[in-house]
MARLUM-439362 format. One record per atom (N, C-alpha, C): residue in three letters; chain; atom name; z, y, x. Coordinates in pm, whole numbers. Atoms other than C-alpha are relative to their C-alpha. Layout:
N
  rest  kette  atom      pz      py      px
   ALA      A    CA       Z       Y       X
...
END
This chain:
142
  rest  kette  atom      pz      py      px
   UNK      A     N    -136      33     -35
   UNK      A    CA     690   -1277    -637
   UNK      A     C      10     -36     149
   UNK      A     N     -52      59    -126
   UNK      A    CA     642   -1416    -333
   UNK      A     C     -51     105     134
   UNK      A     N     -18    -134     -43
   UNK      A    CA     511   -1074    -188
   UNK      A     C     133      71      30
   UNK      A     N    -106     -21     -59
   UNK      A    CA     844    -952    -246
   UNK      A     C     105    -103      52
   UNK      A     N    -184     108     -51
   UNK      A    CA    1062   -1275    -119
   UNK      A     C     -54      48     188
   UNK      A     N      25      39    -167
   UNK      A    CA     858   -1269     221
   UNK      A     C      17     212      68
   UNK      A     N     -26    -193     -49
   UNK      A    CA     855    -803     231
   UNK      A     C     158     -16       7
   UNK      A     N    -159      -6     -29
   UNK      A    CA    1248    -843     181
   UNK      A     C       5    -102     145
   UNK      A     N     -23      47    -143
   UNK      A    CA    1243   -1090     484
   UNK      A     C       0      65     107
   UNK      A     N      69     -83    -116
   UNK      A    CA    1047    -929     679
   UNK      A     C     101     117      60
   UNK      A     N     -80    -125     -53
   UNK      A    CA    1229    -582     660
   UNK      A     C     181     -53     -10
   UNK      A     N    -168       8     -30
   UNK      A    CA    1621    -724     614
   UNK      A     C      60    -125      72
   UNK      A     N     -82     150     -76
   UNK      A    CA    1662   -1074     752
   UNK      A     C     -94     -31     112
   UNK      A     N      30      53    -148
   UNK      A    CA    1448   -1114    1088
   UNK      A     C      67     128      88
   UNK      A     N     -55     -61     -98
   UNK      A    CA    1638    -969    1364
   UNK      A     C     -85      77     128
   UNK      A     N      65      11    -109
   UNK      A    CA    1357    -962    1608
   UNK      A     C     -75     162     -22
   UNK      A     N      14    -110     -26
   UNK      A    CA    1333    -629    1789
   UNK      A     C    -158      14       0
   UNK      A     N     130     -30     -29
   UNK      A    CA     944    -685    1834
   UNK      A     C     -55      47    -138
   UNK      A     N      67     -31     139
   UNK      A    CA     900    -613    1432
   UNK      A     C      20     116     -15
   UNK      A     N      19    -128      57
   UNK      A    CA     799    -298    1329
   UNK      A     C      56      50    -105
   UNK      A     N     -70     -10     153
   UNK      A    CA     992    -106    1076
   UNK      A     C     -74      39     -61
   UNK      A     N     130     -70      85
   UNK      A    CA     666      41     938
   UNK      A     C    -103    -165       1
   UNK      A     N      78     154      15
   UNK      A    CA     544    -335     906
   UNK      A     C      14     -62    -173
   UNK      A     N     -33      51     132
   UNK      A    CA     473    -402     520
   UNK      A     C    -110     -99     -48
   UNK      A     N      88     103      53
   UNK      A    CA     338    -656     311
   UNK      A     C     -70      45    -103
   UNK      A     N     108    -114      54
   UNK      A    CA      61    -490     146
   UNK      A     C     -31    -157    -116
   UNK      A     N      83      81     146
   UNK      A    CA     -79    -831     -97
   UNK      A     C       8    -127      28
   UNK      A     N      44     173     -83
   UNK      A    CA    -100   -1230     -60
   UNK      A     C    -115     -42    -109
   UNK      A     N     119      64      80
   UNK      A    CA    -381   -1415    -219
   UNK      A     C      39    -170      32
   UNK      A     N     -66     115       9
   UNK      A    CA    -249   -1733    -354
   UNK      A     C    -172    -103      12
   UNK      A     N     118     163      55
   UNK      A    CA    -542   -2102    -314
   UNK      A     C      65      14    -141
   UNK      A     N      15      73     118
   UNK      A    CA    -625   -2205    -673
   UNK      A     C     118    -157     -16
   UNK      A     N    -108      85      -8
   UNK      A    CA    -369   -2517    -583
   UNK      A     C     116      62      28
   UNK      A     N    -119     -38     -36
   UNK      A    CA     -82   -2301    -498
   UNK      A     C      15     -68     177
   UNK      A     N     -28      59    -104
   UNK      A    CA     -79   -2462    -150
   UNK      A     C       7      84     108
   UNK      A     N     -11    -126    -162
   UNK      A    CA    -190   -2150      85
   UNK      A     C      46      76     -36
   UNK      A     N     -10    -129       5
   UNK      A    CA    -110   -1790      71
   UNK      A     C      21      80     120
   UNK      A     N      28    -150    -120
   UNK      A    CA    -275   -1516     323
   UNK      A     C      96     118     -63
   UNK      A     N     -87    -143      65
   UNK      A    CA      -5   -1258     324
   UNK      A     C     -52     110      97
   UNK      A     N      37     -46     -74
   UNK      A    CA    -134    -966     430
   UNK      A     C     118     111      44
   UNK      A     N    -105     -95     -50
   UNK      A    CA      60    -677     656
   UNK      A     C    -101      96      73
   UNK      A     N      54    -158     -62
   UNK      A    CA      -5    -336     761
   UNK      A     C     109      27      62
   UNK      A     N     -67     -64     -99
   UNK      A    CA     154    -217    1069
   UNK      A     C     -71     143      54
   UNK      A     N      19    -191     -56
   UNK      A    CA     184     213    1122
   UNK      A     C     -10     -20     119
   UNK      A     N     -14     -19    -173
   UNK      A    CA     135     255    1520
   UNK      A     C    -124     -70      18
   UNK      A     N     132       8     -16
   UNK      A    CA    -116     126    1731
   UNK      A     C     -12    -135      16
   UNK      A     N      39     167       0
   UNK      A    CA    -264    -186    1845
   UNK      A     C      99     -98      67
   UNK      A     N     -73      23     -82
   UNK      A    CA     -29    -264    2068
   UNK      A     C     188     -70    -113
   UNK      A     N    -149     -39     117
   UNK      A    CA     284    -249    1790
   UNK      A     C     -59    -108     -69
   UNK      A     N      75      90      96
   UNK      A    CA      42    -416    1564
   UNK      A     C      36    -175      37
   UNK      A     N       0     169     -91
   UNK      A    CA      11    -754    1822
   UNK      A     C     157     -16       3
   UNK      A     N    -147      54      -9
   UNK      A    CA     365    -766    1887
   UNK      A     C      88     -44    -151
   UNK      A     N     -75      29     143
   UNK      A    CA     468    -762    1500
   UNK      A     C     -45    -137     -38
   UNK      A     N      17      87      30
   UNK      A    CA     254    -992    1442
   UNK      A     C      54    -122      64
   UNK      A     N     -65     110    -123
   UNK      A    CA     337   -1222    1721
   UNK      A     C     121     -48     -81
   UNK      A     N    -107      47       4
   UNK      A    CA     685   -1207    1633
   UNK      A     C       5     -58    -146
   UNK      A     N     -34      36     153
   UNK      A    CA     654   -1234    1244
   UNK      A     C    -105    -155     -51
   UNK      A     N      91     119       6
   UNK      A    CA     405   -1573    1309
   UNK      A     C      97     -74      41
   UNK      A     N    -116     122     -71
   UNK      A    CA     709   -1720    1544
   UNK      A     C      73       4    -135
   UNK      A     N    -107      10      98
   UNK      A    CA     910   -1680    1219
   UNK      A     C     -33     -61    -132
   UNK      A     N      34      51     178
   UNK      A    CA     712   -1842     948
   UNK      A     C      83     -94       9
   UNK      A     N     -37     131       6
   UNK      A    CA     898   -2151     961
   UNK      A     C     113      82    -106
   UNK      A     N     -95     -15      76
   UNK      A    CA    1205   -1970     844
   UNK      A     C     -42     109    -113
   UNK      A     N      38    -112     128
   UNK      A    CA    1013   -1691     604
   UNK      A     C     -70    -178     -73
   UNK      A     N      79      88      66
   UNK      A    CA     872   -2014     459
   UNK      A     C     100     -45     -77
   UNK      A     N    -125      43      47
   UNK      A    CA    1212   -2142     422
   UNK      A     C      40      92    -156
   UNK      A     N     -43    -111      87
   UNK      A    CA    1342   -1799     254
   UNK      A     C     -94     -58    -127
   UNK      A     N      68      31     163
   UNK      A    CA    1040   -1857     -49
   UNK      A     C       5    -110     -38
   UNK      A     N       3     110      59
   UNK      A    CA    1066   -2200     -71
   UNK      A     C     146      -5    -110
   UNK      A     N    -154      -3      66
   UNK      A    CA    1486   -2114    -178
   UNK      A     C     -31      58    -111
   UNK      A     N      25    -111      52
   UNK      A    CA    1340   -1855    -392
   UNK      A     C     -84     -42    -108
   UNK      A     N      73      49     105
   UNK      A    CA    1055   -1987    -607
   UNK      A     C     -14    -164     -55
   UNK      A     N       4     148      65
   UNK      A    CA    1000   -2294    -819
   UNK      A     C    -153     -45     -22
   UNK      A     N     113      95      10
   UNK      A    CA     703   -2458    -765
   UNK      A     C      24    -118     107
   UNK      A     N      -1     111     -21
   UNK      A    CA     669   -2811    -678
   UNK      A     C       7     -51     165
   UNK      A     N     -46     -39    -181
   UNK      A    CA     599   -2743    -263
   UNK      A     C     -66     191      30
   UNK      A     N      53    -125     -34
   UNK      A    CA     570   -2457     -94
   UNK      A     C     -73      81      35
   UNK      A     N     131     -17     -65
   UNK      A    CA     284   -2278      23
   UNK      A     C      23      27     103
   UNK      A     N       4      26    -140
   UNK      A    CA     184   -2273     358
   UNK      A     C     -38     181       2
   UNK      A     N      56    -172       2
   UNK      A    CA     154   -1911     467
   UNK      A     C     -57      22     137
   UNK      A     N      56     -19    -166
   UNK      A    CA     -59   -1748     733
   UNK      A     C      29     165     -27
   UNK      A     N     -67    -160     -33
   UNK      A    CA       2   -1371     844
   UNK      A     C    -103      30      66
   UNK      A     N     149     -60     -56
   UNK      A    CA    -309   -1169     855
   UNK      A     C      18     186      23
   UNK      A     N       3    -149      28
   UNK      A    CA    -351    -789     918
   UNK      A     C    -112      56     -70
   UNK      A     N      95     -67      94
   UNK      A    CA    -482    -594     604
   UNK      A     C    -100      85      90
   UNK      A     N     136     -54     -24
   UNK      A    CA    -822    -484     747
   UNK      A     C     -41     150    -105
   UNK      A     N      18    -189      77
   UNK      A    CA    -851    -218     457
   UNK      A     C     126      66       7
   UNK      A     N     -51    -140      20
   UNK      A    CA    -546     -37     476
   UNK      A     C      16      37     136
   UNK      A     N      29     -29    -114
   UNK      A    CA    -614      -3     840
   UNK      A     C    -125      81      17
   UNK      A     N     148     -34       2
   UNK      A    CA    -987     104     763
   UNK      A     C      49     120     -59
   UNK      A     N     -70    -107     101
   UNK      A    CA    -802     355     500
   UNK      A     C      87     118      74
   UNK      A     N     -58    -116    -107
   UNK      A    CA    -574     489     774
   UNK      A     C     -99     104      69
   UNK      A     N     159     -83    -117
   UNK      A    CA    -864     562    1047
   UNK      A     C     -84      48     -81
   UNK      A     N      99     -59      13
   UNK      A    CA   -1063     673     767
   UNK      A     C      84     182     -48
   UNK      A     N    -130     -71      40
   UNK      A    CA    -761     922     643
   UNK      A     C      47     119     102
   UNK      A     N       4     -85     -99
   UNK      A    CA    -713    1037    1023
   UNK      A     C    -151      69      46
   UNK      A     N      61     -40       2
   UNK      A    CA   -1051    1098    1052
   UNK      A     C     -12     141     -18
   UNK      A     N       0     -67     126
   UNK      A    CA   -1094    1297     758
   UNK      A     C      73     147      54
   UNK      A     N     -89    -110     -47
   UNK      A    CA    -744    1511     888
   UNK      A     C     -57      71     153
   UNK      A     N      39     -47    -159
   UNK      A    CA    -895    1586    1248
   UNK      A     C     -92     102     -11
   UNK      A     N     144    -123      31
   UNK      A    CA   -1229    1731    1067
   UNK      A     C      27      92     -38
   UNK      A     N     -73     -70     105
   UNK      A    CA   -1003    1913     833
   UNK      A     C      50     136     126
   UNK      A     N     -64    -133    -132
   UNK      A    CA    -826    2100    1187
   UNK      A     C    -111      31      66
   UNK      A     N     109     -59     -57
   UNK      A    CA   -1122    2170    1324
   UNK      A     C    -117     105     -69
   UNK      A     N     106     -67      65
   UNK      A    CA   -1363    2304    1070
   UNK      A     C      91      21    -161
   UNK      A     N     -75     -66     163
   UNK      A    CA   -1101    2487     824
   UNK      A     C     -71      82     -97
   UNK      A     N     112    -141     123
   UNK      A    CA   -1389    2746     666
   UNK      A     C     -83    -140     -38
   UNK      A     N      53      59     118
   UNK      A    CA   -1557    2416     572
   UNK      A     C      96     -62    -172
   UNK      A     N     -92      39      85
   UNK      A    CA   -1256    2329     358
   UNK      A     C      36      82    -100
   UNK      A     N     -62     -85      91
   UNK      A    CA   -1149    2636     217
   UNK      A     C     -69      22    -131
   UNK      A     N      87     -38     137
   UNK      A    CA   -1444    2635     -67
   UNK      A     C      58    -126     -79
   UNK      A     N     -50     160      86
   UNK      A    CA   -1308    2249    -157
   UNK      A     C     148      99       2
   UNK      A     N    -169      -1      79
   UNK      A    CA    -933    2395    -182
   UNK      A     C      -7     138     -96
   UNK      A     N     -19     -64      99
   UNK      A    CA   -1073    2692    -418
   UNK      A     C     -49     -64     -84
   UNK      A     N      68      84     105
   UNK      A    CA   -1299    2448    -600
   UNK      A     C     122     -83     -73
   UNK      A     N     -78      59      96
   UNK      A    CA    -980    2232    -671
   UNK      A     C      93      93      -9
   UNK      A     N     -86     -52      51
   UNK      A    CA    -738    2513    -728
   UNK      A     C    -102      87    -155
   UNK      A     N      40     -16     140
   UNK      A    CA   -1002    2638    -996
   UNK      A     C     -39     -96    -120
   UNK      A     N       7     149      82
   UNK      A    CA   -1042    2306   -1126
   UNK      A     C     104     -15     -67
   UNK      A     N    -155      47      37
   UNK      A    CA    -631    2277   -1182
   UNK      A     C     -10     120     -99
   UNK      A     N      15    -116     116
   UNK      A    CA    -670    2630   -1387
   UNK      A     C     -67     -62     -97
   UNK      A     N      82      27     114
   UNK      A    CA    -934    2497   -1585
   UNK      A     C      90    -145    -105
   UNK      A     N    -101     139      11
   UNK      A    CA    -730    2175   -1650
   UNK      A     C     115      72     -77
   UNK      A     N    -117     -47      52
   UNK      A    CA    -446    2362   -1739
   UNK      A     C     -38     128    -152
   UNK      A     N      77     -71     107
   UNK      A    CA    -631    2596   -1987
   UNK      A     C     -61     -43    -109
   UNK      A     N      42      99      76
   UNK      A    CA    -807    2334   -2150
   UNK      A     C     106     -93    -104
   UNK      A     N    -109      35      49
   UNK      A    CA    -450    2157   -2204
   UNK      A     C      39      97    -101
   UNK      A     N     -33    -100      51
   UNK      A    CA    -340    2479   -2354
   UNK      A     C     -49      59    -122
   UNK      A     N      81     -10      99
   UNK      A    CA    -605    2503   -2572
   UNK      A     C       6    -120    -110
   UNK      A     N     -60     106     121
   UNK      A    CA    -578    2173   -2704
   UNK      A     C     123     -29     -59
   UNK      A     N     -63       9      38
   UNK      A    CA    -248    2219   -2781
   UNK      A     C      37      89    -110
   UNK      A     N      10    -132     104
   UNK      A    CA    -287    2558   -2967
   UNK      A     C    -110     -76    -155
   UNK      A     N      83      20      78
   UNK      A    CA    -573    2378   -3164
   UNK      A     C     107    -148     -91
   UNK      A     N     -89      80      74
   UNK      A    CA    -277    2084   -3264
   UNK      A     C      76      91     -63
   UNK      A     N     -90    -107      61
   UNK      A    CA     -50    2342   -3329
   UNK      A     C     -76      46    -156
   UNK      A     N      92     -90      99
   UNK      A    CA    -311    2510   -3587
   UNK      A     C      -5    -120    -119
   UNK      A     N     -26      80      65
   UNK      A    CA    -361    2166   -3728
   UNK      A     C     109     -49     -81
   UNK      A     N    -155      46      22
   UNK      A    CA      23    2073   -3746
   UNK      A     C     -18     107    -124
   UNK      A     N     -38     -98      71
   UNK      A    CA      63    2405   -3962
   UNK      A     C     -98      12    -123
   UNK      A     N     119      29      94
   UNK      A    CA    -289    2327   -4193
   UNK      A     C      68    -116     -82
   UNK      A     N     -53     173     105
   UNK      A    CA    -124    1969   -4282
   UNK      A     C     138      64     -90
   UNK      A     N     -99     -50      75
   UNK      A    CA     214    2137   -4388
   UNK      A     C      19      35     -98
END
């Protein structure tokens, strides 16, 4: 819940031009007391975009703190800190990677995109089969 009170903040109620519109709240990890919660955020662009979101979306905990405290019912509120998700950043760069090798060395690829287009046949044949073999059944029970 409190993932989405502080992602709706984030993207509709801070004004501040330094926030990224590709700035999301990817997970929080609540303390065992309810007292902390690391929210984490992934910012698209570069490092540069990254620092400034953050920047600005750290000057604003006071009032994103506010927003969840209106919002949930527990006894106080947790204290929040604003971290940048490390894996879906690792996930990106490993993602662009991946796409760069992909434009460069297309004859290594093309045996992986017949391997999975004969994979999706087989898949789909298999389905086909097991449905002919219900069918056969359906009409045995009758």
């Amino acid at each position: 819940m409190i993932r989405e009170i502080v992602s709706e903040t984030i993207a509709h109620r801070l004004s501040d031009p330094r926030i990224s519109e590709f700035a999301t709240v990817t997970r929080v990890e609540m303390s065992g007391d309810l007292l902390f919660a690391k929210v984490y955020i992934s910012v698209m662009g570069n490092n540069a975009e990254e620092r400034k979101t953050m920047t600005a979306i750290q000057h604003a905990t006071g009032h994103i703190r506010r927003r969840v405290a209106s919002e949930i019912r527990l006894r106080q509120c947790p204290r929040l800190q604003f971290l940048i998700d490390e894996a879906a950043k690792v996930a990106r760069e490993t993602l662009s990677i991946l796409e760069e090798n992909r434009r460069r060395n297309p004859e290594l690829y093309a045996d992986l995109e017949d391997l999975h287009t004969r994979g999706d046949e087989r898949n789909e044949q298999k389905g086909e089969s097991e449905n002919a073999a219900q069918d056969r059944d359906e009409v045995k029970g009758a």
